[in-house]
N, C-alpha and C positions, 0 to 999 in steps of 0.2 A: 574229161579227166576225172578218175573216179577215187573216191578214197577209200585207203586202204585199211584191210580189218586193223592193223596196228595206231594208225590215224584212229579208228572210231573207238580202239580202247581208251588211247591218250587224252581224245575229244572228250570223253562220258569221265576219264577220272577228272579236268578239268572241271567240268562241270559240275561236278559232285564236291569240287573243292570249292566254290565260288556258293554251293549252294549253304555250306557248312558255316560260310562269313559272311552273312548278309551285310547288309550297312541301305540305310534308309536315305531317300532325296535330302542330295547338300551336304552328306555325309559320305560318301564314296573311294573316300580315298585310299584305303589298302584293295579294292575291287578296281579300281583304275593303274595302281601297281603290277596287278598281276597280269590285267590286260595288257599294261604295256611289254610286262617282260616275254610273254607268250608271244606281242607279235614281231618285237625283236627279234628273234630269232627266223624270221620269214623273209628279215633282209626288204622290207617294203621302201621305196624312193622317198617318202618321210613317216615323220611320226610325231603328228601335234598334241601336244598336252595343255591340259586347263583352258578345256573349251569349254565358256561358258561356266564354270566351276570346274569339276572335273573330269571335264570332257577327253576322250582320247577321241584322234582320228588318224589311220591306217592310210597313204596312198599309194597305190599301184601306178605308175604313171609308164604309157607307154614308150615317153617322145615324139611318139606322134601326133598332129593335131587331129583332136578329134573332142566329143562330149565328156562329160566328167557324171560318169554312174555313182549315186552316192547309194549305199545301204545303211538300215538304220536300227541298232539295238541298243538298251533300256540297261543302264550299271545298276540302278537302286532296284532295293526291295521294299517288304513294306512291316509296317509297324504292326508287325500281327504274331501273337505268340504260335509256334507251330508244334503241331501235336499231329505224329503219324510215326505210329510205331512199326512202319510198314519196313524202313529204311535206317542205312545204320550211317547215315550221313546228314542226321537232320540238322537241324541252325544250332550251331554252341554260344548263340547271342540271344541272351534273353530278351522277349519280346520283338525281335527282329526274324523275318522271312522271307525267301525266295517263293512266294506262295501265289504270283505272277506269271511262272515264267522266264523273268527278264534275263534267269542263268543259264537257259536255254536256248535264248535266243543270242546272249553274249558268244554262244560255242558255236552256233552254226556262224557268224561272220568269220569266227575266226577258222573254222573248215574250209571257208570261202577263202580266206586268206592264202593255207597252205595249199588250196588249188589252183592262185593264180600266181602264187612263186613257184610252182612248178612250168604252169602254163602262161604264160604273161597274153593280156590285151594285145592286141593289134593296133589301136589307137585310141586317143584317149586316155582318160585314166579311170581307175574304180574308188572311190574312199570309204574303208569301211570306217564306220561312225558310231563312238559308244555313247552313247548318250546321259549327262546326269540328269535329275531331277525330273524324269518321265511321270511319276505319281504321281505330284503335287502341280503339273501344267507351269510348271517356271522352266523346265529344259532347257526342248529345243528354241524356247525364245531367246535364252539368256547365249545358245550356241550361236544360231543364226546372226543374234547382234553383234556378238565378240567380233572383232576388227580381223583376228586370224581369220573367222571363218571365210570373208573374201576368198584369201589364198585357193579355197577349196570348194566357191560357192557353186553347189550342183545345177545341172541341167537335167538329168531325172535323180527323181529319189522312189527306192520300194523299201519296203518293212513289211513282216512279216510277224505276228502275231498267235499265239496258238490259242487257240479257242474250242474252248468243252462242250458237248452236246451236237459233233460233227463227227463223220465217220472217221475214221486215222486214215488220214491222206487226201482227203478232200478239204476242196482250197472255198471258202466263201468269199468271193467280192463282186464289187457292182461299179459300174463307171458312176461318176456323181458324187454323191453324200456316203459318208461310210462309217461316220461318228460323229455324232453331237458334239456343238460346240456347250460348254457348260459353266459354271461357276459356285462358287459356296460365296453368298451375302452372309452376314451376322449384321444384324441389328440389334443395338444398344441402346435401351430407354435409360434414362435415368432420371429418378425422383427425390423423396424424401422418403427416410423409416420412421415410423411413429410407434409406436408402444399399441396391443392388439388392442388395448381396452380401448385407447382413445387416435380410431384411425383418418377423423377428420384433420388431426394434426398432422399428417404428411400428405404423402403424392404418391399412389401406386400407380403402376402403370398395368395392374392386372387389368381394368378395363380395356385398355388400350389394344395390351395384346389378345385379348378374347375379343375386338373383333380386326385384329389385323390378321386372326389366323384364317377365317373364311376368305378376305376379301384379298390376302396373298397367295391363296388354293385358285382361289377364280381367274387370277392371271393368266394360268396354264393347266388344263386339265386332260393333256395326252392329245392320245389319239394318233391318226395315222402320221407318219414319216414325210410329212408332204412340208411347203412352203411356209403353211400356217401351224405346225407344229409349234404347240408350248408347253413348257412341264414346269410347276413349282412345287418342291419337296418340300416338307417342312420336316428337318432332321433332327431339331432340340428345339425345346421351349423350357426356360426356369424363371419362375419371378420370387425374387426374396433370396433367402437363406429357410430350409427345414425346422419352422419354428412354431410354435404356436404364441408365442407372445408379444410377437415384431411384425406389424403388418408392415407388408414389404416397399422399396423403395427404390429397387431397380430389377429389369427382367432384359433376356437377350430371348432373341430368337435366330436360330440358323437353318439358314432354308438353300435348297441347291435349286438352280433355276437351267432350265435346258431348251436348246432352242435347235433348229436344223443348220442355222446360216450365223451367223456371227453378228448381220445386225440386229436380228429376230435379239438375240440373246441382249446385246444391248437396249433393246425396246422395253424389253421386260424388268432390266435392272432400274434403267428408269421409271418406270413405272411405281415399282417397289418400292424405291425410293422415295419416291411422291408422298404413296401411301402410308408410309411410318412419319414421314414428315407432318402430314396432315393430323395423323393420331395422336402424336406428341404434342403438337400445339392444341389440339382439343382438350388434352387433359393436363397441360402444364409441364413436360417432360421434355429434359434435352434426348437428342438422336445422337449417335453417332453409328458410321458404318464401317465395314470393313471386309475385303472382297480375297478369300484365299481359291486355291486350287481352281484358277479359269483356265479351260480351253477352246483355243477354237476347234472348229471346224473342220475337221477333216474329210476332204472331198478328193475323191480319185480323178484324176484326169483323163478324160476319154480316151487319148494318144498310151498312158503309160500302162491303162486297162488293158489295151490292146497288144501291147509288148508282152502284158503276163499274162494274159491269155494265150498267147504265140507260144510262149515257152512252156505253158504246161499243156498243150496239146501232141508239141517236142517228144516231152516226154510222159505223155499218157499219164497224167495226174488229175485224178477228176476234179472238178471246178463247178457252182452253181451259186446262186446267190440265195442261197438257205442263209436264215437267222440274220441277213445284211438288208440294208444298212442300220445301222442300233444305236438305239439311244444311249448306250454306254457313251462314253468319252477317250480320246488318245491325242497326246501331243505332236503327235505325227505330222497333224496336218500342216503347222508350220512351216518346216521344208517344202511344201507344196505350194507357197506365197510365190518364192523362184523358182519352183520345178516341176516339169512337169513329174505329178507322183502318185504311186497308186499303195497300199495297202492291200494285204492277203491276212485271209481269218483262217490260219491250217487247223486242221481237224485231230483231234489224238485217241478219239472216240466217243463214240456217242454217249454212255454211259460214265467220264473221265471226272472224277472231280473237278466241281466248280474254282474257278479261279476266286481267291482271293479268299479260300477258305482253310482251312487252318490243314487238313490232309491233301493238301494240293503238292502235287509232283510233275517237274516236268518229266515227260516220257524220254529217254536217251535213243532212243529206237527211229525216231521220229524226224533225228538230227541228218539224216542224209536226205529226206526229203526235202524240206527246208531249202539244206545249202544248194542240190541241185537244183530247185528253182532258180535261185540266186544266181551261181553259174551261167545258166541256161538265159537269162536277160541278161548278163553283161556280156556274154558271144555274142548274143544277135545284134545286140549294140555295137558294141565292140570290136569285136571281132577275134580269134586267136593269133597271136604271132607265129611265124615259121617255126617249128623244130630245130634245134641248130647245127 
């Protein structure tokens, strides 16, 4: 079923109205409005609200017994001011951007949508799934755990992903590993401030952290995507306040730590932890920690690799695993705890603005590829119902 040039107009001004209100993880709530009234009108068998915050989920249900295909798109933006004088549609919320994607990929579900209220399943059901809080890796955990999600809990889950520096229309994915699982540690010394003339009178912890910043680098220092993969970034270090007359009295450091597997990433946090503990007690300083934006792991399942590879050879979409698997991060892989699930990196050109920069656009052009993947794995799953 294919959609029609009036669909890809309606599709692309949706999308261009979602891209105009962003709203950041946790914050979603007129971008979950719109979703819902949009698929309202597609007449779906339900339509769950405040998944996991504010989650919306879509279901198709055939009545037949059969699998529950889930698809997976991202409501929030990100906290990035956007500057692209390209478009007469850019964000009217200061400091807020669609500069991900996630508006893009909100439109191909819902293209998916108006394609299976035309065409319904044959069995099973489909749930298209919007998902909050994808930035900050609290999402799909807080989806998943929500007690609705039972109602709807999938047997495969796919998402889709558009990713710059790939041809426009070529699909990157790999069975296995397909995004680091990650995490942001901050560590918290704290001392005493003493006056700069006389700094035996407190407790800085600038020793401490000059050498927890070596021996936190040594944790993880890249390299290939394999099992022993480890990464520690160090993203901020401040000790004191900007002063010249207060030798200082407390310092943080924020470091992102990356791992292939989720317990790798665990090994390493412990570790960390060890290590600031050890430093603080050396030099008389309390610790404290605090662990934002973690995700796991996102690994495709051989079985659901093998469903999207099916469907875009269907339809003649090229496919390779250029740029995969990456040490970027994606909430995705959660759904993949119960399902079998795979992830696709679509291409929008090789040359496309980087994601998550301030002149980033999703392409409208690019939105029927997308959905008929999408389409194209829930037939073969699925199957079509009769004509009537």
């Amino acid at each position: 079923m294919m959609l029609t040039n009036l669909d890809l107009v309606e599709l692309t001004a949706f999308r261009r109205e979602l891209h105009r209100f962003p709203e950041v993880s946790g914050e979603e709530v007129e971008t979950a409005q719109r979703i819902v009234a949009a698929l309202t009108v597609l007449s779906p068998s339900k339509i769950l609200t405040g998944l996991g915050g504010h989650g919306v989920a879509a279901v198709f249900d055939s009545g037949v017994e059969g699998p529950t295909v889930l698809f997976r798109a991202e409501l929030d933006a990100l906290p990035i001011e956007e500057k692209n004088s390209k478009i007469d549609y850019a964000s009217e919320i200061a400091g807020k951007s669609h500069v991900c994607g996630h508006d893009g990929h909100m439109t191909m579900l819902l293209a998916l949508g108006r394609v299976l209220a035309r065409q319904p399943v044959a069995k099973g059901r489909v749930v298209l799934m919007f998902q909050p809080a994808e930035e900050d890796g609290s999402g799909a955990k807080a989806v998943v755990a929500d007690p609705a999600y039972q109602e709807i809990a999938a047997d495969w889950a796919f998402a889709i992903h558009l990713e710059p520096g790939r041809p426009f229309g070529y699909v990157s994915t790999v069975p296995g590993l397909i995004n680091c699982a990650s995490l942001g540690l901050t560590i918290k010394l704290t001392g005493k401030t003493a006056h700069a003339a006389d700094p035996e009178d407190g407790v800085s912890p600038a020793r401490a952290i000059a050498e927890l910043i070596p021996k936190l680098e040594a944790l993880g220092t890249g390299g290939a995507l394999d099992e022993a993969f480890r990464l520690v970034t160090l993203t901020h270090v401040q000790i004191g306040e900007p002063s010249f007359g207060i030798a200082p009295g407390d310092g943080v450091i924020f470091t992102t730590l990356r791992s292939t597997h989720d317990a790798g990433l665990e090994g390493i946090e412990t570790a960390a932890r060890a290590l600031a503990e050890a430093a603080a007690q050396t030099y008389g300083l309390g610790v404290d920690f605090e662990v934002t934006d973690h995700f796991a792991a996102s690994i495709n399942a051989p079985e659901a690799y093998e469903v999207a590879i099916k469907a875009m050879e269907t339809l003649d979409v090229p496919y390779g695993d250029a740029g995969v698997p990456m040490r970027a991060s994606e909430d995705f892989g959660v759904f993949g705890w119960g399902a079998k699930a795979a992830m696709l990196c679509l291409g929008p050109g090789e040359d496309y603005a980087a994601l998550h920069n301030p002149d980033y656009d999703f392409p409208d052009d690019i939105i029927p590829i997308g959905t008929a993947i999408f389409e194209r794995i829930a037939r073969d799953l699925l199957g079509s119902a009769q004509e009537p």
